[in-house]
Every structure is written in C-alpha cells, then in structure tokens.
MARSEBA-682025 format. One line per field, with one value per residue (C-alpha): residue number from 1; x, y, z. Coordinates in Angstrom, 3 decimals. Layout:
<rs>
nr: NUM,...
xx: X,...
yy: Y,...
zz: Z,...
</rs>
This chain:
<rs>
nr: 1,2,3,4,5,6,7,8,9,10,11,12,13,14,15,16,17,18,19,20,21,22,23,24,25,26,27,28,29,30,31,32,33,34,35,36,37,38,39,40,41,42,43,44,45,46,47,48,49,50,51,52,53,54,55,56,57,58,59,60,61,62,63,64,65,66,67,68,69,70,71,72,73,74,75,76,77,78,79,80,81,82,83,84,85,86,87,88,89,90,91,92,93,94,95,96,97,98,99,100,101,102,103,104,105,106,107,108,109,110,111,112,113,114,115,116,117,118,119,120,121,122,123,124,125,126,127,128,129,130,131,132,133,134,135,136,137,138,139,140,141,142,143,144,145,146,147,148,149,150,151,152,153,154,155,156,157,158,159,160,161,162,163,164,165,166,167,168,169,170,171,172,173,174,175,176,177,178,179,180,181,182,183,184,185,186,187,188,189,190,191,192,193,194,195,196,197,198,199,200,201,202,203,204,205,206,207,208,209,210,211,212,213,214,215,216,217,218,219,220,221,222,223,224,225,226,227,228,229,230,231,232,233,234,235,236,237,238,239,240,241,242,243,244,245,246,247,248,249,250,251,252,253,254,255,256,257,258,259,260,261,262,263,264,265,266,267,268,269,270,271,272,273,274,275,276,277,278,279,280,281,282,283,284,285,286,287,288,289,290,291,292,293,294,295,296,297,298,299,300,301,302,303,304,305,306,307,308,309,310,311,312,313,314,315,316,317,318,319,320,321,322,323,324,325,326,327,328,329,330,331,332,333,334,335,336,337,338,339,340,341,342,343,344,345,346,347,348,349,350,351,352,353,354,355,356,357,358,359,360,361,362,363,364,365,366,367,368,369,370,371,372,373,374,375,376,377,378,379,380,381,382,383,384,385,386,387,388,389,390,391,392,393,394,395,396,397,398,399,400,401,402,403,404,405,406,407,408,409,410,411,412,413,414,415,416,417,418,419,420,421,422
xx: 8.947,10.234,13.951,13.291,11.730,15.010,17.170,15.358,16.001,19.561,20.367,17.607,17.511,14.730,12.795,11.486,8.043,6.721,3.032,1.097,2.406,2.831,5.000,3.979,6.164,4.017,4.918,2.421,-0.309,-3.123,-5.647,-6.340,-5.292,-2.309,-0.938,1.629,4.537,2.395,0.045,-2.409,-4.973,-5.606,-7.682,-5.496,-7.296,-3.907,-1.816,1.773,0.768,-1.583,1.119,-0.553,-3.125,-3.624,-3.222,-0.793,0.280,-1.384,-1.027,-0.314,1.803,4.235,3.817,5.205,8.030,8.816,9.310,11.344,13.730,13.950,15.582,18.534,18.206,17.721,18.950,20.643,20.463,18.706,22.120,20.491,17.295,14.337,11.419,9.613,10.271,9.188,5.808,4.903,5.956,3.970,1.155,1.528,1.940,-1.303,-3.442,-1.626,-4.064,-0.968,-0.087,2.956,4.204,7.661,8.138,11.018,10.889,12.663,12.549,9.947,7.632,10.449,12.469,9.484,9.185,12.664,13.128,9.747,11.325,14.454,12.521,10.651,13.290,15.347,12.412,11.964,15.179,14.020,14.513,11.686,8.687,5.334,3.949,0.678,0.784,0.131,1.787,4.468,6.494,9.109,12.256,14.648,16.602,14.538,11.726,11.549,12.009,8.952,6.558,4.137,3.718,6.201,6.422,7.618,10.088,12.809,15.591,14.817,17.618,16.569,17.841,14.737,12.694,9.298,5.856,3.239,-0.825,-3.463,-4.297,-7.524,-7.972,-11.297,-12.194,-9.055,-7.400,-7.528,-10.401,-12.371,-16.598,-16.180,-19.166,-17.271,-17.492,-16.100,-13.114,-12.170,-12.301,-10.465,-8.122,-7.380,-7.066,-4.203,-2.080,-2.641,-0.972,1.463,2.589,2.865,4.556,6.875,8.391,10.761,11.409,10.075,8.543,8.903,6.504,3.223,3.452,0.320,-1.155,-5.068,-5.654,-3.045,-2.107,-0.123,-2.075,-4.629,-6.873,-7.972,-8.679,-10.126,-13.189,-13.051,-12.070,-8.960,-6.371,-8.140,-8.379,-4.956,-3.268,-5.416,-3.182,-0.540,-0.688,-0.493,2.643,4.062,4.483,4.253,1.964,2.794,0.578,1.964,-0.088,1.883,-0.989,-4.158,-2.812,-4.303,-8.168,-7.583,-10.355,-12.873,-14.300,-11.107,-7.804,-5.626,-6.563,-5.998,-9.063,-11.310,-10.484,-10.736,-7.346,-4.222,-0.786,2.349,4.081,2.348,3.928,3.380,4.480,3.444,0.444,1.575,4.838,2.266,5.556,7.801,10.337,8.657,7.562,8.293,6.992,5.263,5.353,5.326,7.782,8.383,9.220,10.878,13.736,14.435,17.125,20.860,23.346,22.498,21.010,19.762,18.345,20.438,17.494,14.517,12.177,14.745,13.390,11.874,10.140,8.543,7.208,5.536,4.299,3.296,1.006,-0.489,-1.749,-3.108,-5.036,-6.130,-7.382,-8.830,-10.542,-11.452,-10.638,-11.448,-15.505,-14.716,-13.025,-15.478,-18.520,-16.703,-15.674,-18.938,-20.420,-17.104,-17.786,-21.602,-21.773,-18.533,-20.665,-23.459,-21.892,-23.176,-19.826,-18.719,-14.989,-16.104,-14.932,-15.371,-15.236,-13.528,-11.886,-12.946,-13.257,-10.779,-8.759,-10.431,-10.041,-11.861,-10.771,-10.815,-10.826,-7.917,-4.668,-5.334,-8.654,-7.097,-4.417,-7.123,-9.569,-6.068,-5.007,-8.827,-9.139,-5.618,-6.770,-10.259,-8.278,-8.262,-4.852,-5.099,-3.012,-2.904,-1.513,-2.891,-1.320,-2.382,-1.974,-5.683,-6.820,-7.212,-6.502,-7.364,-6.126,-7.746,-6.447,-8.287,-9.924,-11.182,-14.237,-18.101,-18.185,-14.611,-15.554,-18.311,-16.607,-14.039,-16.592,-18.041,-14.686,-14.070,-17.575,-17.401,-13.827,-15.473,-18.519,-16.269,-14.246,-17.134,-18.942,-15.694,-15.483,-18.508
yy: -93.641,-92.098,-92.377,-96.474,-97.021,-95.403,-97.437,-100.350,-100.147,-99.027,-102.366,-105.057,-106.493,-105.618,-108.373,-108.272,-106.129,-104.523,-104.043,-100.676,-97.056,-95.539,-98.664,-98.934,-100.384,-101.849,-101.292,-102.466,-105.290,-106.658,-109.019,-109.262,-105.072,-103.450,-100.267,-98.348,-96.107,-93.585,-94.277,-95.798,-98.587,-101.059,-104.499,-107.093,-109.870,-111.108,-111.751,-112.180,-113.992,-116.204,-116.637,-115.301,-117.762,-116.463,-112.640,-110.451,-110.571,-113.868,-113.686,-117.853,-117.650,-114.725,-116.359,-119.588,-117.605,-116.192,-118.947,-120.786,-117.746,-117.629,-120.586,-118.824,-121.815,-120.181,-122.634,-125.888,-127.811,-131.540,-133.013,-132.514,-133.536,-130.386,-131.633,-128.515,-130.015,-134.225,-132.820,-130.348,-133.517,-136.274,-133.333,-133.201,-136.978,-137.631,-134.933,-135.623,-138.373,-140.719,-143.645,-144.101,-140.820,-139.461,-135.840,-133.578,-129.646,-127.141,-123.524,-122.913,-123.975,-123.894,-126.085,-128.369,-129.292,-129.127,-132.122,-133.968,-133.756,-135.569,-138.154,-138.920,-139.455,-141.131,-143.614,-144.152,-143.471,-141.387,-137.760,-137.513,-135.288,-134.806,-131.336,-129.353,-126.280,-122.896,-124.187,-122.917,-124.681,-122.427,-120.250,-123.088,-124.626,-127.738,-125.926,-123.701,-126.873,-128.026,-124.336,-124.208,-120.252,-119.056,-115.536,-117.291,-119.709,-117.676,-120.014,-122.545,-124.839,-127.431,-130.833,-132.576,-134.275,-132.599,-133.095,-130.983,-132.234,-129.656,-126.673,-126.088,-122.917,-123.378,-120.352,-119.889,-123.524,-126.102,-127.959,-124.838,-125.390,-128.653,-130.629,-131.777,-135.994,-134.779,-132.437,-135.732,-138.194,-135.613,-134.864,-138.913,-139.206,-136.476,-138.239,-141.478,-139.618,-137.889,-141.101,-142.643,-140.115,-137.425,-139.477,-142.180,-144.784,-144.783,-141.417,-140.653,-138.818,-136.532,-132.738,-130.984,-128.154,-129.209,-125.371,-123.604,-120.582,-118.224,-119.643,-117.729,-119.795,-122.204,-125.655,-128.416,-130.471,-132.445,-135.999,-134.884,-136.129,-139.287,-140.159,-138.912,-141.152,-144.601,-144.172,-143.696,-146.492,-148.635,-146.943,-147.193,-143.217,-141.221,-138.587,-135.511,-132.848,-129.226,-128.275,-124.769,-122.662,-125.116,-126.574,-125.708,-126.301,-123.212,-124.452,-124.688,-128.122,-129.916,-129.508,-130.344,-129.998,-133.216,-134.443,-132.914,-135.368,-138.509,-139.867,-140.109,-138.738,-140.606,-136.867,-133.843,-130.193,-127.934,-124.438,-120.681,-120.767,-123.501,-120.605,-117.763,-115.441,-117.681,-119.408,-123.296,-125.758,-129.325,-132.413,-135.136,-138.815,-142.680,-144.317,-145.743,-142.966,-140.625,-143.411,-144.032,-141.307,-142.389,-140.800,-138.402,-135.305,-132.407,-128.894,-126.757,-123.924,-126.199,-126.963,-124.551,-124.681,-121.137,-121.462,-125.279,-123.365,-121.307,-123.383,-125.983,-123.013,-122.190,-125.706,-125.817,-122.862,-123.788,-126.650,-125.823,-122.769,-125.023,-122.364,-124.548,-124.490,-120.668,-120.647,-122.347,-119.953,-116.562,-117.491,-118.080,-114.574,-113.427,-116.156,-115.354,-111.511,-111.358,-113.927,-111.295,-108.251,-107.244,-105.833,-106.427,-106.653,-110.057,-112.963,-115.523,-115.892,-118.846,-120.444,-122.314,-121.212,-118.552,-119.030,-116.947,-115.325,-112.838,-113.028,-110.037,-108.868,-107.363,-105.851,-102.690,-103.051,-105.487,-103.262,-100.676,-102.293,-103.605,-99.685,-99.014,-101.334,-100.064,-96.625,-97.502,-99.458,-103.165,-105.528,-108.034,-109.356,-110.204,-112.563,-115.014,-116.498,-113.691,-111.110,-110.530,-111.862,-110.344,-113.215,-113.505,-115.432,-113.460,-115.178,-117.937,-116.468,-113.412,-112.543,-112.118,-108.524,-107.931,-110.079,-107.488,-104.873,-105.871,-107.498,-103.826,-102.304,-104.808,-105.064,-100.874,-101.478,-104.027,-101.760,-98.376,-100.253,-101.772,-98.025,-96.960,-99.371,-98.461
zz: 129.745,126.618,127.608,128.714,125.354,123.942,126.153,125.425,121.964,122.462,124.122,122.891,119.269,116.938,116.474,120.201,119.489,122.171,122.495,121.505,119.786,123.213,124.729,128.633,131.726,134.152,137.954,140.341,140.324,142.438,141.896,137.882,137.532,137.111,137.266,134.605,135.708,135.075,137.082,134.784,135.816,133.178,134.215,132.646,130.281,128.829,131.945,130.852,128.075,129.774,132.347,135.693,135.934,139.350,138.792,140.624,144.764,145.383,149.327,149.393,146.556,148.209,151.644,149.690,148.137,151.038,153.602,151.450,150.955,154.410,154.728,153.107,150.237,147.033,144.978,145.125,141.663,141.259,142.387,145.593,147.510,146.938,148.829,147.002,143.711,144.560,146.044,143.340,140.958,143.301,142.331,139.041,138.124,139.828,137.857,134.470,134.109,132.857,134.056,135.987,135.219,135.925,135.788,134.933,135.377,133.175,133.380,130.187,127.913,125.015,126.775,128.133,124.271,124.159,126.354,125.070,121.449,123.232,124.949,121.646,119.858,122.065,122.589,118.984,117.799,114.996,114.274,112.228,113.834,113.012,113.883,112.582,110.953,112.052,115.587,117.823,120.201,121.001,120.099,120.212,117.629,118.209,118.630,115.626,113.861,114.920,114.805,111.958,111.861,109.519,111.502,114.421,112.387,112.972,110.850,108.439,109.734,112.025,113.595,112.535,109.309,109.875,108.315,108.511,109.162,108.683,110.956,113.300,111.175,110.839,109.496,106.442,106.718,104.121,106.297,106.707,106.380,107.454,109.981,112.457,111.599,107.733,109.473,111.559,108.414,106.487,109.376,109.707,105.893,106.107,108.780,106.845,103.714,105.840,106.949,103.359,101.689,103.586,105.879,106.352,108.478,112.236,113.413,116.338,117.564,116.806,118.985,118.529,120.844,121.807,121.186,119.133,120.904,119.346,115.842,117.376,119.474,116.575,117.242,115.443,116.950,119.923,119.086,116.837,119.335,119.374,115.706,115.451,118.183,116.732,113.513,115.621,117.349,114.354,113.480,117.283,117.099,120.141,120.915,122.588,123.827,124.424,127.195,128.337,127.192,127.877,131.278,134.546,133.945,131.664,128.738,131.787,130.093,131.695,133.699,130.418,126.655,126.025,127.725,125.528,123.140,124.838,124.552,126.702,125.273,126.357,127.137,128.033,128.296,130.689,132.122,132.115,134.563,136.758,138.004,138.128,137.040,138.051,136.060,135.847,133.437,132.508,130.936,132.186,130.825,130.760,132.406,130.124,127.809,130.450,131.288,127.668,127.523,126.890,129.323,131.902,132.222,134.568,134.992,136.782,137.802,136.625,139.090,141.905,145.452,144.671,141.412,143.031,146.325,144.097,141.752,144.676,145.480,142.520,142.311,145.372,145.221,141.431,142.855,146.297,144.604,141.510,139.242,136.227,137.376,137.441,134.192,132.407,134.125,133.754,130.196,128.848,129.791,127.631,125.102,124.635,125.136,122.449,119.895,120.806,119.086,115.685,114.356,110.099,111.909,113.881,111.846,114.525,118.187,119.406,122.423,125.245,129.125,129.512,126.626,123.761,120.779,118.278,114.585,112.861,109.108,109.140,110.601,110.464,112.293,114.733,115.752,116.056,118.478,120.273,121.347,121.841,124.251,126.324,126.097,127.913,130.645,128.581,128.156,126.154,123.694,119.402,116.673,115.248,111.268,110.043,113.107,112.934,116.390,119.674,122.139,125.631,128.750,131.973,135.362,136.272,139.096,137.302,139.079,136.867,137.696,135.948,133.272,131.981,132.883,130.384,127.916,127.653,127.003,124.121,122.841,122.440,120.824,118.118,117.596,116.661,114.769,112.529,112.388,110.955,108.739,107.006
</rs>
C-alpha cells in the first residue's frame, strides 16, 4: 500500500485528497461491506460518495451488465438506436413527475448540470444564473461558476452572471434560529432582492440542490422550492433542481427532493445512484425546455448500452424492492439513536432517510471521530463549509441490523471524542 500511495502521488495532482492518514485501496465488495487490500473489513455507510445506492455485486445488476456485453456491443454512440437507453429514459420520464418530459443522459452529475445550465439558457437566452450559496454543482467551468462553497470553487472565472440566495445552513447561515414560516418569508424576501438588484435583464434560471450535499447535508424547510419557484414564475425564470445526490427515493419521504416541497421544477438532475458505479446521469425536462437548444448535440458515452443496462437495473430493483420505504425506516433508527447521543462535539444531526449528516465543533474533532470510525470497521465520509461534518449515504437497501451495528460504531466515535474534549 505504501508504494501505491507513493505512486499515486507521483502521477496524480495535489489537490485530489484522499481519505484518512493511512490511505486504503479497496479490493473486494459484497452487499453494503467491503474489503481493503489488506484484508480489512469495513461496513461501508458512505458508498462511493453516495454512489452505490445498491451496494456492491448486485446479482441483477451484473447479470444486466453481463448480457449486454455478451452481445459483443459495448458501445455504439446515440447516432444509433440503444433500446437500453429509450427504456431506462421511458423509466425515468414517467417517475420524474414532469410533464411531457424528454430525457438526455450524460456520463455525470457535473455534466448533468452542465447540460441543464445549457438548456436554461438557451430557453431564456440569458446567461445570468441564480444559484444558492454553500452549493456545488460540479468541477466544470460552468459548473464552478455556479458552486457556492468557496473550497470547491476551484477558479473564479466563469461563463456566467451569478447571484447568490441564502444557504440552508441552519445552524451558522445568515437565516440561522429561524421558525420555519419566518425562514420562508425571509428566504422569499431574499430572491425578491436578488432579483431587484444583482441582476440584469432576463434570468434564466434558479439551480438549487433540495439538500445541499457536499454543503454538508443542510437544507432549508420544506416549502422553500415552492416559495422560490412562485417568484419565479412572475419573472418567467426557470427552476432547476440538482437531484444527483437526493434522487432515487434517497430522502425516504419521496423518490426526488423536489417533492418535499410541493412544486414541480421544469429540469431536474440526476446521476450517481441511478449507475450504481457505473458511469450515468442526465437531466430530465419539459419539452418544452429540452428542444429549445440551437444546433445539435450528442453524448458520445452518455447513456452507452452498458452504463443504461445497468442503470435500467438499478431502477428496477429500487423500485420493486421499494427501497425508499426502506430508506426512510432504516434512516430513522440512524437519525434518532445519533440525535440520542449526549456528546459536547454534536452540533446538530440532520438529513433525511439515508442521507445524513452530524455537524461537529470542529475540524480537529471531526477528523478525529472520521479515523475512529475506519479503525472500528466504519466508512463514511466528511465536509461540510466548514469541513466539520461527517456525512452519510449507506446503500439504500442497508439492512436494520447493519444500521446499529454502524450507529454503535459512530455513537462510540462521538462519545470519545466529547470525553476528550473535556
């Protein structure tokens, strides 16, 4: 391991971290556990960064895999037919919950907003973006442009005018303490000043995560969407919802994080769980807004004959297993038994279903209970604005009984930490 840490930084640039002081390569997986090259066992709560929604050797999702790669057809491009890719779409439209919806796939979440950003503005013909702070969209040019989390804005260039509304930092943002009905009038009064001061002419369109995800987990109240798109609407400016990390019946409450809020977004994101490791994502919209793009344009590997037999089933397991019913019961013994612990470290536990996160005072104790919990057999993952949350995003068919096992591994974490700390 020492000598593929060495390579690794002999070849790769800096500012890709890698996770913990003692880096690990992980080798084999089954079920929601995987094993290290040495041999280690760890039960995985973080899964690719909320990316194996399903876990590791899904027998339907292999079998999938593998019968298409049979055929001896790999890969053929969109110039062509892929009856993979027009039924995992047919799927998708149908559960996005908007009407007449066309779908195009790309190969990640970064370039799912890539091409939602293009649609928006080609719609409105505007470059001028709304997005809300402490967000991230992606490592694109584009994308950068649009990320509210200065650690992740990796260049201050950008192809767009962007304004920034308030975070759902609830606990350090500007609209922290707030009830709920006050956070939405103050949240509405924001957009309205946003909308009368930084920007001019049209906008084109609003991108806001239901849950922010690399932020951290934070979220304002349900209804936020909603109050957001009615001003919207008076200004013809689109709404899109980034999706990639709430998608998939993820929050438990829902299928999307949009619905939470009562409102329909003319685009929606998606990707990461959806491939379950495989290369897939896209973004879903109106008609409308989908056709409004000048010229024409494709996806070379997006949506490949591979990546949509897999992702055809993931879906179908997702939903014939309905893994969002499961989400939303395994997450609240994680939810409650973490809002249970008596630690000083424990800020705030937040999240919904299986998407959750526990803020944390501080780095140092964050980074702390983060190596605790992989030396007792625990992956999960950090950030946050400040880098003082341990996130979570177990598969989606994590079972009760791993669930405690790994709420007892983190709940020991938090309660060392806190002894140390006084």
């Amino acid at each position: 391991m020492d000598d593929l840490l060495r390579r690794h930084r002999g070849v790769m640039p800096s500012w890709m971290p890698i996770y913990y002081a003692e880096p690990i390569e992980l080798v084999t997986g089954k079920g929601a556990r995987v094993t290290d090259s040495n041999g280690r066992s760890y039960l995985d709560f973080f899964g690719g960064v909320l990316t194996n929604s399903l876990g590791y050797d899904v027998p339907e999702v292999r079998e999938a895999v593998e019968r298409q790669l049979r055929t001896g057809i790999a890969h053929t491009s969109t110039l062509y037919l892929i009856r993979q890719q027009v039924e995992l779409a047919e799927k998708i439209a149908r559960l996005s919950g908007i009407p007449d919806a066309r779908v195009f796939f790309t190969n990640s979440g970064t370039e799912a907003n890539e091409a939602a950003l293009q649609l928006a503005t080609n719609a409105r013909q505007s470059s001028t973006i709304l997005a809300v702070r402490n967000s991230y969209h992606g490592r694109t040019a584009a994308t950068i442009g649009v990320t509210g989390n200065r650690a992740w804005s990796a260049s201050p260039l950008s192809p767009f005018n962007v304004s920034y509304l308030h975070s759902g930092d609830r606990l350090r943002g500007v609209l922290k303490g707030l009830s709920d009905e006050d956070y939405l009038r103050a949240a509405a009064e924001d957009l309205r000043e946003v909308l009368a001061t930084t920007t001019a002419g049209p906008v084109a369109c609003l991108i806001a995560e239901p849950i922010q995800g690399v932020g951290g987990f934070t979220s304002g109240p349900d209804g936020l969407l909603r109050v957001w798109k009615e001003i919207l609407d008076e200004h013809g400016v689109l709404l899109v919802s980034d999706e990639v990390q709430t998608g998939w019946g993820r929050t438990g409450e829902h299928f999307w994080g949009y619905q939470a809020h009562g409102v329909t977004p003319d685009l929606l994101t998606f990707a990461k769980g959806i491939g379950n490791g495989f290369a897939l994502a896209g973004v879903v919209g109106r008609a409308e807004v989908m056709e409004s793009v000048q010229g024409i344009s494709f996806s070379t590997f997006g949506g490949n004959p591979i990546s949509t037999a897999a992702g055809n089933a993931v879906l179908d397991y997702i939903v014939a297993h309905d893994l969002q019913a499961n989400a939303a019961r395994v997450g609240a013994i994680l939810l409650d038994g973490l809002r249970a612990v008596d630690s000083p470290v424990v800020l705030e536990v937040r999240g919904k279903g299986l998407m959750i996160g526990v803020e944390l005072v501080d780095v140092a104790t964050t980074n702390a209970v983060f190596e605790a919990c992989k030396r007792d057999g625990l992956l999960v993952g950090k950030g946050g604005l400040y880098g003082t949350t341990i996130r979570m995003g177990p598969p989606l068919n994590l079972s009760e009984a791993e669930a405690r096992e790994g709420l007892e591994i983190l709940t020991s974490a938090l309660t060392a930490a806190g002894s140390a700390s006084g």
